[in-house]
N, C-alpha and C positions, 0 to 999 in steps of 0.2 A: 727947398722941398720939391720945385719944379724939378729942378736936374734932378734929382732923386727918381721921380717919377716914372722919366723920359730913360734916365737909364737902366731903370726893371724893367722898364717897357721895350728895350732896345733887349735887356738881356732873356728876359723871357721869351721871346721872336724866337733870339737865337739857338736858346736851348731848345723850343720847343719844333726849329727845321730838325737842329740836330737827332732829336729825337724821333721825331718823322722819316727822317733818313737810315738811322739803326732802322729801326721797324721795316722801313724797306728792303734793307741788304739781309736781316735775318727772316724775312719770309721766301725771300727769292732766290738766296742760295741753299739751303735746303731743296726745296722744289727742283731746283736743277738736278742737284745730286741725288734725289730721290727718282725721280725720271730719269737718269742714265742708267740708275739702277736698276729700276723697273726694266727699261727697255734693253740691256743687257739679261737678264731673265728670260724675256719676249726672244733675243736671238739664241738663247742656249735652248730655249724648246724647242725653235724652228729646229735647230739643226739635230735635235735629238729625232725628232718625230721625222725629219728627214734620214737617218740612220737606220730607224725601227720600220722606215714604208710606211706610219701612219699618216694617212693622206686626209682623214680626218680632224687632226690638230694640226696638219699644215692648213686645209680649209680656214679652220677655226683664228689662226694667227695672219691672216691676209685679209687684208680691204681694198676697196677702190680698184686702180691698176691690177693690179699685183695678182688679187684676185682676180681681174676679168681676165689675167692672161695664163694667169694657169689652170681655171676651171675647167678646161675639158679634159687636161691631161689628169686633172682630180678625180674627176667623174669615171674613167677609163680603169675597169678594175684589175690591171695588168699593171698600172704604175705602180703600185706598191712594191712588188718583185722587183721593179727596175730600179725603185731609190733604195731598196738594198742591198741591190750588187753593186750599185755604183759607190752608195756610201758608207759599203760594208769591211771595216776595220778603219775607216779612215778617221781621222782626227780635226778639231780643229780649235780654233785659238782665236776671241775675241778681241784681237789689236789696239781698238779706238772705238770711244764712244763719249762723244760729245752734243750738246745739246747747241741748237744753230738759234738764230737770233729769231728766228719764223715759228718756234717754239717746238717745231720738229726735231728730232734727236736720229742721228745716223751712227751705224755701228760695222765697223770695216772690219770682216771676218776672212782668216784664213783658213781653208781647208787640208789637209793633205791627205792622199788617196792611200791607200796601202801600197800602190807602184811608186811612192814617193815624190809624184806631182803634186803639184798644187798649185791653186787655184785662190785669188782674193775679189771680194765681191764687198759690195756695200750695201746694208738693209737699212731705207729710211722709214722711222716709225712716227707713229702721230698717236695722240689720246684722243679714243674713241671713247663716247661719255658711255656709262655704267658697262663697258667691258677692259676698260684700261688700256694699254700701248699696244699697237698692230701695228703689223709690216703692210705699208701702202704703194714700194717700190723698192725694187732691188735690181743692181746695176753690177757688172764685173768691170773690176777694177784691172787696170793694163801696167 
């Protein structure tokens, strides 16, 4: 009756890691895949509103960095004309977007000009609480 005991007692432990452990990998992958998602989103706006000269939703989508380094050319009411001639016809294409172990997720975007250059950059975003994923740094890629 002891052995009995000791081995529901050993089996229930083990069911109940195992169990512990499901619960973990199906909260946590989701979450990932839902945040690349999201922040895949975050970069197709950027680069929309970078397209259209809204220098507004480019504000709106930057924090920290990113934001202190573009704000005056935001502020400057001639930029908008400028991010439409520069990113007027041109295309681009979301490469890569993975979620990094710091819980920031980066997304490697290719652009192509209408003169058929192009140009690869990387947008890393972070969850900013009650407004969701923002671009806090963006870096071109060589």
């Amino acid at each position: 009756m002891l052995q009995n005991i000791k081995s529901f007692g050993l089996a229930f432990y083990i069911l109940l890691g195992v169990v512990a452990l499901q619960t973990n990998l199906a909260v946590a992958q989701p979450l990932s895949s839902t945040n690349v998602t999201e922040a895949g989103m975050v970069a197709n706006q950027y680069m929309q509103a970078l397209m259209e000269g809204d220098t507004e939703i480019v504000r709106s989508l930057l924090v920290d960095d990113a934001l202190t380094r573009k704000s005056s050319m935001l502020s400057n009411p001639t930029y908008s004309g400028f991010l439409q001639r520069i990113y007027s016809n041109a295309q681009f294409q979301i490469l890569n977007a993975e979620l990094r172990s710091s819980g920031n997720i980066i997304a490697d975007v290719l652009v192509t000009y209408s003169s058929q250059e192009t140009i690869k950059f990387r947008l890393w975003l972070k969850s900013v609480e009650k407004v969701g994923m923002r671009i806090f740094s963006e870096t071109e890629l060589h």
